[in-house]
C-alpha positions as CSV (number, residue, x, y, z in Angstrom):
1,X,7.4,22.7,16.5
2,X,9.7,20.8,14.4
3,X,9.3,20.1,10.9
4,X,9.9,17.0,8.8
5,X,10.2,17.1,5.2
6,X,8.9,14.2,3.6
7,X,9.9,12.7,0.4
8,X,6.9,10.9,-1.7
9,X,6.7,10.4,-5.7
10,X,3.4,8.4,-4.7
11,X,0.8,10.9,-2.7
12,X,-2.6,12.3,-3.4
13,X,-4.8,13.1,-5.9
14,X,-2.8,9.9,-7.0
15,X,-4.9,6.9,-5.5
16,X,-4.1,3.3,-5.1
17,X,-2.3,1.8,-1.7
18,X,1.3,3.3,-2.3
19,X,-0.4,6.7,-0.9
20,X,-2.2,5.7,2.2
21,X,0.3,4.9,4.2
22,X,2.5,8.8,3.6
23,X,-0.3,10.1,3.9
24,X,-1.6,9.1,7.4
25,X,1.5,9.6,8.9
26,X,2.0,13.4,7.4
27,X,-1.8,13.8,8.6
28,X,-0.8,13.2,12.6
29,X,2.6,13.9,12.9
30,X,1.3,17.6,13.9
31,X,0.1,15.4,16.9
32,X,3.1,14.8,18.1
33,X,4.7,18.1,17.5
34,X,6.0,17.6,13.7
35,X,5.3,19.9,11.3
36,X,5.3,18.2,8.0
37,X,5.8,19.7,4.4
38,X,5.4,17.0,1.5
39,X,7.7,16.9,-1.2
40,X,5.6,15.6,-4.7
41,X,5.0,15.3,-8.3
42,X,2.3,16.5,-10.4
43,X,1.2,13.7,-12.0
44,X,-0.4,14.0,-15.3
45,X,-1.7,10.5,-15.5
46,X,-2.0,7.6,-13.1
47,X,-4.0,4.5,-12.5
48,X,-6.1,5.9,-10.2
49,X,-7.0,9.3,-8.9
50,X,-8.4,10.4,-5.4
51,X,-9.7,13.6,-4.8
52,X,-11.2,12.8,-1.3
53,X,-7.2,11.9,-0.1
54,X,-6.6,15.0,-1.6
55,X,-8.8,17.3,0.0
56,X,-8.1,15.0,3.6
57,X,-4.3,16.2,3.1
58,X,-5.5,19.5,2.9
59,X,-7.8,19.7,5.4
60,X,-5.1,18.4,8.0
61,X,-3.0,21.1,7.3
62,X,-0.5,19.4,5.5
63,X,1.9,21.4,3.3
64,X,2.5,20.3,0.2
65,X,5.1,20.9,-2.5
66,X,5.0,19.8,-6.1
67,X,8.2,19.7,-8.7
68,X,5.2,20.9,-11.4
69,X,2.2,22.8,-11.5
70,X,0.1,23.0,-8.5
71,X,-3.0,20.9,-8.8
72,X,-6.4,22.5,-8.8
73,X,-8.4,20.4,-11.1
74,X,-7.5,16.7,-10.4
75,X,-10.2,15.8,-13.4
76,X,-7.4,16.9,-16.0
77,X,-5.4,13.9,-14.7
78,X,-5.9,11.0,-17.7
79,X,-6.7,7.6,-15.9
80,X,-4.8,5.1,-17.7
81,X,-5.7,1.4,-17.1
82,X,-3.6,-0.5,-19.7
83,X,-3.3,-4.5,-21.0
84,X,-1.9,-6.4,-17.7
85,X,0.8,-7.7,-20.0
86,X,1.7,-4.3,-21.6
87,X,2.3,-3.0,-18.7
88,X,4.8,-6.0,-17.5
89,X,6.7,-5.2,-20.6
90,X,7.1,-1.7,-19.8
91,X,8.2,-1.9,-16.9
92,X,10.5,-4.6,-17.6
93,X,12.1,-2.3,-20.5
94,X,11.7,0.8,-17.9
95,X,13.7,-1.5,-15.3
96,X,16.4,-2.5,-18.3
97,X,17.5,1.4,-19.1
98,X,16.8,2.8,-15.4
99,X,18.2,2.4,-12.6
100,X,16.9,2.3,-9.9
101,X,13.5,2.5,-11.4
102,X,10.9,4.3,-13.9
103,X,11.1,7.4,-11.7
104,X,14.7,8.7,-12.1
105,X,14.8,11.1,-14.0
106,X,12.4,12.7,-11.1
107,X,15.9,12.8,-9.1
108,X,17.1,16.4,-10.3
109,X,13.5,18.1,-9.7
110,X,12.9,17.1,-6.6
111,X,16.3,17.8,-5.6
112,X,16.0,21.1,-7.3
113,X,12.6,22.0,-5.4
114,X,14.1,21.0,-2.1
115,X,16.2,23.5,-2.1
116,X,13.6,26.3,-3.4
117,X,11.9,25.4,-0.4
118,X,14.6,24.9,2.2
119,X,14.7,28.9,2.8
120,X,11.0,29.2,2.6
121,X,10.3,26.9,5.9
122,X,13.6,28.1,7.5
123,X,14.9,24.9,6.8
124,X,13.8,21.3,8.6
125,X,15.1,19.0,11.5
126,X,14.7,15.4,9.9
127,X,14.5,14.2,5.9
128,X,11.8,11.5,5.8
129,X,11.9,9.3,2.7
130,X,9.6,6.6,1.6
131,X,9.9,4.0,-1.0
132,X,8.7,3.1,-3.4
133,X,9.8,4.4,-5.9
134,X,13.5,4.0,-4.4
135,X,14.1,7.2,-6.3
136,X,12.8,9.0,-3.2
137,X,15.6,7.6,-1.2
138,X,18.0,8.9,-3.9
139,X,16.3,12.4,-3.3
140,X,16.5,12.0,0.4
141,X,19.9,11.0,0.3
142,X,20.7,14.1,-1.8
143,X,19.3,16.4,0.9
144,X,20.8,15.2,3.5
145,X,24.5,15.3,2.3
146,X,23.6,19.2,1.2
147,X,22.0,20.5,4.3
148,X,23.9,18.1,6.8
149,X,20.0,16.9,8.6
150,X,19.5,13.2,9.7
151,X,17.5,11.2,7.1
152,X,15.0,8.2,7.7
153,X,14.3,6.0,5.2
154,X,10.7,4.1,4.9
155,X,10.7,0.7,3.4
156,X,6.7,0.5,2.2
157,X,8.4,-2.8,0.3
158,X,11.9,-4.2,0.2
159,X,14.2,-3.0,-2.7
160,X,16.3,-5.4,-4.1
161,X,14.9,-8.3,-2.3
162,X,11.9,-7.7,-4.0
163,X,11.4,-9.4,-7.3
164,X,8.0,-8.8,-7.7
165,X,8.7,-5.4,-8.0
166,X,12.3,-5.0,-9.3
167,X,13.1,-7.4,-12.7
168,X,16.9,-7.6,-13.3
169,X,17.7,-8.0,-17.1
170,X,21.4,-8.9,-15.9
171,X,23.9,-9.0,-13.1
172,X,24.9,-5.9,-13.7
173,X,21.7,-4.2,-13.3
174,X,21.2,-6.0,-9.5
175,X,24.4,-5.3,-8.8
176,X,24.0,-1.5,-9.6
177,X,20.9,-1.4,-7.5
178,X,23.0,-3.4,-4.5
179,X,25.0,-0.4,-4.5
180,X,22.9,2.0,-4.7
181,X,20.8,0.4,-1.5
182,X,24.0,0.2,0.2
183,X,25.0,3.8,0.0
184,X,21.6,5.3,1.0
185,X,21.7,2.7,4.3
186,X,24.7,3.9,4.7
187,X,23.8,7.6,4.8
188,X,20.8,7.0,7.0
189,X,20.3,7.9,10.3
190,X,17.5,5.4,10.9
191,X,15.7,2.5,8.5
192,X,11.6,2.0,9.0
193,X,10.2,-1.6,7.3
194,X,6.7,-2.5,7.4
195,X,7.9,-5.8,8.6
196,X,10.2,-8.1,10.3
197,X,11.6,-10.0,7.3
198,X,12.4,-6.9,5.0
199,X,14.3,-6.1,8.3
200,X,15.9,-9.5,8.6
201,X,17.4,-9.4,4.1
202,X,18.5,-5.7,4.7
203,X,20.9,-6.8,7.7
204,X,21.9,-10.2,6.3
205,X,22.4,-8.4,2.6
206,X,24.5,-5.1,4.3
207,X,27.0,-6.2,7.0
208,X,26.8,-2.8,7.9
209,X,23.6,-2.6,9.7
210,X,23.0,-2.9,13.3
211,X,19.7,-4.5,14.7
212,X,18.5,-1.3,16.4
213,X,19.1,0.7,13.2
214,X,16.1,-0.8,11.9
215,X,12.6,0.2,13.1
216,X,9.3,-1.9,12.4
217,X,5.9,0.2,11.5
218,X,3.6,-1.9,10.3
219,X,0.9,-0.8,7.5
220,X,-2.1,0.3,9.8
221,X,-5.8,1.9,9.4
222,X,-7.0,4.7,10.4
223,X,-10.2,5.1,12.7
224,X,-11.6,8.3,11.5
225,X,-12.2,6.6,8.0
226,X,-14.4,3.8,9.7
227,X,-15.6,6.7,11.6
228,X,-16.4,8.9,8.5
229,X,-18.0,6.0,6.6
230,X,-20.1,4.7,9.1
231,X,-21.7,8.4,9.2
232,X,-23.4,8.3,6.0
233,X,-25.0,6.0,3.8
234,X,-24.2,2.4,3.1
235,X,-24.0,0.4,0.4
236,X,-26.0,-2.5,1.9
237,X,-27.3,-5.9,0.1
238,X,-29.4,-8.5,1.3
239,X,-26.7,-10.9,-0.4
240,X,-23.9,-12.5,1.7
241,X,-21.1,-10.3,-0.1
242,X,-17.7,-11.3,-0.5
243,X,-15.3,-8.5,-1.6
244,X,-11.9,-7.8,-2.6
245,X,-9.9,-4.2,-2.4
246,X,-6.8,-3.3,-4.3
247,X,-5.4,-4.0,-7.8
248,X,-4.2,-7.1,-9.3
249,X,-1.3,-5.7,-10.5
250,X,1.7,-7.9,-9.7
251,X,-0.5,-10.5,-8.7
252,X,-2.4,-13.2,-10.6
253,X,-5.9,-13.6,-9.7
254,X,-7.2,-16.2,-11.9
255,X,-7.4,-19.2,-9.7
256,X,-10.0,-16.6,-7.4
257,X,-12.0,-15.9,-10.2
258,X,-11.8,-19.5,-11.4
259,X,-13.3,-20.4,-7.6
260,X,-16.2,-17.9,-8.3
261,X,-17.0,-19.4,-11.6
262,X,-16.8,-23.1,-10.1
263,X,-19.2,-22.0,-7.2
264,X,-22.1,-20.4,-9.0
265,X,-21.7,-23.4,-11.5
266,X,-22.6,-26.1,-8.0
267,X,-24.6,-23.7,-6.4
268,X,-26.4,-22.5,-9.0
269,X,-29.2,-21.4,-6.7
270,X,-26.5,-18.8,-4.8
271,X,-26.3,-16.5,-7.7
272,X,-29.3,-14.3,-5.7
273,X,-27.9,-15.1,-2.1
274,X,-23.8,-14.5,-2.4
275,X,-22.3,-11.7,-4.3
276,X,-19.0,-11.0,-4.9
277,X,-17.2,-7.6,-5.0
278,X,-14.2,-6.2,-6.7
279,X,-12.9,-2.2,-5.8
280,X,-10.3,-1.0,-7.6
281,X,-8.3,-1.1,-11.0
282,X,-8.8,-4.0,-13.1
283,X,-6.7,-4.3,-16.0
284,X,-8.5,-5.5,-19.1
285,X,-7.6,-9.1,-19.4
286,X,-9.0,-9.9,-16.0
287,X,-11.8,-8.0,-16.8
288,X,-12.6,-9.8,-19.8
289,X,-12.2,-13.3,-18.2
290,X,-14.9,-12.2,-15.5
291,X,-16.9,-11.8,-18.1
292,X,-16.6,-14.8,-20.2
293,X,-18.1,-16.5,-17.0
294,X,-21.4,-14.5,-17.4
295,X,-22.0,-14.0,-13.5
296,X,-24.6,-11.1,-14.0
297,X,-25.1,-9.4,-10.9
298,X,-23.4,-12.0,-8.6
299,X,-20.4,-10.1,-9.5
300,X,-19.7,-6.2,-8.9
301,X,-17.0,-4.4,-10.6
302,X,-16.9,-1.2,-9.2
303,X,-13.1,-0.1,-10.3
304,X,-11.4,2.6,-8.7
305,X,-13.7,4.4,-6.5
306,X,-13.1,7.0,-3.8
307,X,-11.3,6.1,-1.0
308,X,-14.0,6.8,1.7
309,X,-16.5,5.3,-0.7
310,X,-14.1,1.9,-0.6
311,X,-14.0,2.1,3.6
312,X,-18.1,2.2,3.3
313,X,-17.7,-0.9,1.4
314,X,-15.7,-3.0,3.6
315,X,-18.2,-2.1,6.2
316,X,-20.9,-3.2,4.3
317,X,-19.4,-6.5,3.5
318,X,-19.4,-9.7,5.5
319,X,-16.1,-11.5,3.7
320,X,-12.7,-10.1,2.2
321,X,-10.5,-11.5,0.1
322,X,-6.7,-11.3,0.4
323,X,-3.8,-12.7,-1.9
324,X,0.0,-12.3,-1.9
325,X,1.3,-13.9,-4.8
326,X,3.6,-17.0,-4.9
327,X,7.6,-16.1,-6.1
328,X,11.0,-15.5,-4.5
329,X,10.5,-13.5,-1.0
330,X,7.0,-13.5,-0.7
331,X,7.2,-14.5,2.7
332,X,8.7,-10.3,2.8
333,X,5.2,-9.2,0.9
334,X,3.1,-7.3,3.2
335,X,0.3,-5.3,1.0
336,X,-0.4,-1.8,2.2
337,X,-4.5,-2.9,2.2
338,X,-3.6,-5.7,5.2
339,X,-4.0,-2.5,7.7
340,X,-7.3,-1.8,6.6
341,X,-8.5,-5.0,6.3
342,X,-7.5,-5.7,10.1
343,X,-9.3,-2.6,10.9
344,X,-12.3,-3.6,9.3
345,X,-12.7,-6.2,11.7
346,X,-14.4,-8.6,9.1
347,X,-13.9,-12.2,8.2
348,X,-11.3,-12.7,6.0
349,X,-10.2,-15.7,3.6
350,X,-6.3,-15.3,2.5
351,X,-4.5,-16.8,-0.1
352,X,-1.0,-16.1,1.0
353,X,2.2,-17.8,1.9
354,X,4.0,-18.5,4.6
355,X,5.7,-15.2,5.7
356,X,5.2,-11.9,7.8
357,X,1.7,-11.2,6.9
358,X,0.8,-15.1,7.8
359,X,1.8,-14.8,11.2
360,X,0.0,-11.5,11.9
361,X,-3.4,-12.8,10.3
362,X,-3.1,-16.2,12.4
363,X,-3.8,-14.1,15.6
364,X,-6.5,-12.0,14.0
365,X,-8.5,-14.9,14.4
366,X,-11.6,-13.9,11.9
367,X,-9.9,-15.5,9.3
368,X,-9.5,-18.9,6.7
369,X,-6.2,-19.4,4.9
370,X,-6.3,-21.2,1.5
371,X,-3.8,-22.4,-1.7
372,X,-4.3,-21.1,-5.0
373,X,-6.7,-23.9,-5.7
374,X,-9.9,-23.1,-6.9
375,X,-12.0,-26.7,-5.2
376,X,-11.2,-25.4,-2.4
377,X,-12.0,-22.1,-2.5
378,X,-15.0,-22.8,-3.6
379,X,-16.0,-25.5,-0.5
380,X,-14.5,-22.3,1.5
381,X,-17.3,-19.6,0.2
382,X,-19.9,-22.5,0.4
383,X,-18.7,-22.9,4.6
384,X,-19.1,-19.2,5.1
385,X,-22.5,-18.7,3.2
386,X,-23.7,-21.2,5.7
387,X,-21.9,-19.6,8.8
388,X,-23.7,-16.4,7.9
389,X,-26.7,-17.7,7.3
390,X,-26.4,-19.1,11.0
391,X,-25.1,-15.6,12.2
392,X,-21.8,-18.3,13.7
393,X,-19.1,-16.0,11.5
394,X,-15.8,-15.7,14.0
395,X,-15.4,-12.5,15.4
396,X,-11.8,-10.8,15.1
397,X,-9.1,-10.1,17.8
398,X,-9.7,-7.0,19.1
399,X,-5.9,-6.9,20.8
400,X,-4.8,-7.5,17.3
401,X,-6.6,-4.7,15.8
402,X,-5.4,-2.4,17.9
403,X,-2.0,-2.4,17.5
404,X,-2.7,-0.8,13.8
405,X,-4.3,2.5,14.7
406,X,-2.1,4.8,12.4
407,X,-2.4,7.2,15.2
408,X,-0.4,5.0,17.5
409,X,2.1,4.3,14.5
410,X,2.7,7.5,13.7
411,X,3.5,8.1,17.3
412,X,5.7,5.4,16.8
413,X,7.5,7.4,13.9
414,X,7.4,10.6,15.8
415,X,10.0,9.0,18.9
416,X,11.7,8.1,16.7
417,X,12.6,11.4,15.0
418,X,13.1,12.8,18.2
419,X,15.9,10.6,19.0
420,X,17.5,11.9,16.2
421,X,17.2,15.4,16.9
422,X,18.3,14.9,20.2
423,X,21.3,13.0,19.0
424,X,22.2,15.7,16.3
C-alpha cells in the first residue's frame, strides 16, 4: 500500500470546520489503497475540542504524529472563547509580525518531526498539505525539497485572495505572502481548491499555472455520520426549529439575530411554535446581544457540542441557516459546513452572495436565498412556519447531494495521487 503523509496544524481533538474536511479524507484513503500518517500539533488550547473526531481518527486506523506530547486526556485542553473584537485585534497584530500567519513558528517542529518519522514508516510516496494555516504548505514544501517526493497542496480557502482571513498592514506584507504562494505553487506537483473561483485567482494571480494543475474537491459530508446519528436518540421538538451550525467568527451575524428578534416581536404568538437553534462557539458580544432580546426558550444556545451530537441536530431540524459574509472575494467563500448542510437534505435559507457556493445551492433546490435584511428575513421564517405547518416544505436534489459523499471525494483525491506516482 502506499502511504501519504499528510500535513495538518488543524486536526482532532481540535473541533470546529477546519478539521472535518482532513479528517474524512485520511479516514478513506485506506479505501483506495493509501496508507495515511497525519502530521499535528498538540494543541494546548483551542476554541473548541472534539473528542468523538478524535476517537473516529483512531478507530479508522489513522496514524497520527504530534510535534508535542501525545494526547491522552483531551479535557486538559483550555477552551478559550474570547471578545469577537479581541480576537480581530490579535490576529490583526499576529498577521502584522508573521508571515504567513499566527502558526509559523510551527514551521521548524513539524519539519523536525517529519524527519523523525520519515525512517519510522520507510519513508512515503506523496506529501499532502492542507491549508489553512498556509504554514502547512511551508512544511510540505520543506519535505519535499528534502526527500525529493511529489507534494499536493489543499486549498480549504484561498491564501492571499482571501481577505477575510489574511489582513495586510502594508504592501509589503502582501507582497511577502505573494511570494511565498508563488514558490510553494511552484514546488507542487498538483493544487486541490474546494472551488472553481479559488481555482480561477490562483491561475490569473500566477502565470505559471496550467488549468489541469488545479484539481476541484469540493467540501462534502460524510454518510456514516447521518448514519451514526440516526441510530440513537434524537433531539426532537414539537416546535418548527430553525438552526444554525458553525461559528460566527469572521462573519457578522447581527442582521440574523436582528430577523429573530423582529419576528417574535409580530408573531408574538410563535414564541411556543418556532425555535431557533444555534451549535457552536459564540463569542461573547453575540451572545450578549441574544440576550438583550429576552427570547426565553424560542432560542437555544447549545455552543460547541460534539460533532455527532451536532449531525443529530441537523436531523432533527426542519430549517438551516447559512451566511457568507459580504467583502472583497466572497464570491471565492465556500464554508467547510456547506457539505454537511447538503447532506442533510433539509431546507435551507442562505444569506450569501453571488459566488461559487450560490450556484451549487441554486440546484439543491430545498432552498431560499436572502440579503442581509432583517424585514425580510423575518417574512422568510413566517413563509416557512406556514409551509411546515402544511407539510408543502421543498424537498432537496437528490443528484445534487450526491456528488458530496466524502467517500466519492476522497476517491477523487486518491487518482489523483496515483497519477503522481506513476509519473514519478
Amino acid at each position: 500500500m502506499n502511504k501519504v503523509l499528510i500535513i495538518s496544524y488543524y486536526f482532532p481533538p481540535m473541533g470546529m470546520g477546519g478539521v472535518q474536511r482532513t479528517l474524512k479524507f485520511a479516514k478513506y484513503l485506506k479505501d483506495y489503497g493509501w496508507d495515511p500518517v497525519v502530521l499535528t500539533d498538540s494543541p494546548k488550547k483551542y476554541f473548541a475540542v472534539d473528542e468523538s473526531l478524535l476517537k473516529e481518527a483512531i478507530s479508522s486506523g489513522i496514524k497520527i504524529e504530534r510535534t508535542g506530547e501525545e494526547i491522552k486526556d483531551v479535557s486538559k485542553i483550555i477552551i478559550k472563547n474570547p471578545n469577537e473584537k479581541l480576537r480581530k485585534l490579535r490576529s490583526r497584530t499576529g498577521q502584522f509580525f508573521l508571515m504567513p500567519d499566527n502558526k509559523k513558528y510551527w514551521r521548524k517542529k513539524a519539519y523536525r518531526k517529519a524527519l523523525e518519522i520519515w525512517d519510522k514508516y520507510n519513508g512515503f510516496d506523496v506529501i499532502f498539505a492542507t491549508a489553512p494555516p498556509y504554514t502547512d504548505f511551508l512544511v510540505g514544501q520543506d519535505i519535499k525539497k528534502k526527500f525529493k517526493v511529489p507534494l499536493v497542496i489543499d486549498y480549504r480557502d484561498a491564501w492571499v485572495d482571501s481577505p477575510v482571513l489574511n489582513y495586510y498592514a502594508t504592501p509589503f506584507h502582501k507582497m511577502s505572502n505573494m511570494k511565498l504562494e508563488k514558490n510553494v505553487l511552484k514546488d507542487s506537483n498538483k493544487i486541490i481548491t474546494t472551488n472553481r473561483r479559488v481555482k480561477e485567482l490562483i491561475i490569473s494571480r500566477y502565470g505559471n499555472i496550467e488549468y489541469n494543475d488545479v484539481k476541484i474537491i469540493p467540501h462534502g459530508f460524510d454518510p456514516e455520520d447521518f448514519e451514526n446519528a440516526a441510530k440513537g436518540p434524537l433531539p426532537r421538538t414539537d416546535k418548527m426549529r430553525i438552526t444554525y451550525s458553525g461559528s460566527f467568527y469572521t462573519r457578522n451575524p447581527k442582521y440574523y439575530l436582528e430577523a429573530i428578534n423582529k419576528f417574535f416581536i409580530k408573531y408574538p404568538e410563535l414564541k411556543s411554535e418556532v425555535e431557533f437553534c444555534f451549535i457552536g462557539a459564540m463569542s461573547k458580544d453575540n451572545t450578549a446581544l441574544i440576550n438583550s432580546f429576552n427570547l426565553g426558550a424560542s432560542v437555544k444556545l447549545l455552543g460547541y457540542i460534539e460533532h455527532i451530537e451536532c449531525v443529530k441536530y441537523l436531523i432533527s431540524s426542519d430549517v438551516l441557516f447559512f451566511m457568507i459574509s459580504r467583502g472583497e472575494n466572497d464570491d471565492a467563500a465556500m464554508p467547510g459546513k456547506i457539505g454537511e448542510y447538503i447532506g442533510s437534505r433539509k431546507n435551507i435559507i442562505a444569506c450569501i452572495p453571488e459566488g461559487v457556493t450560490k450556484k451549487i445551492l441554486e440546484k439543491y433546490n430545498a432552498i431560499r436565498f436572502t440579503e442581509e435584511n432583517p424585514e425580510e428575513l423575518m417574512k422568510i421564517f413566517r413563509e416557512y412556519y406556514e409551509m411546515h405547518r402544511n407539510n408543502s416544505m421543498p424537498a432537496a436534489n437528490e443528484e445534487v447531494v450526491e456528488q458530496y459523499d466524502r467517500k466519492t471525494l476522497t476517491y477523487e483525491l486518491a487518482k489523483e495521487f496515483n497519477l503522481l506516482v506513476d509519473i514519478e
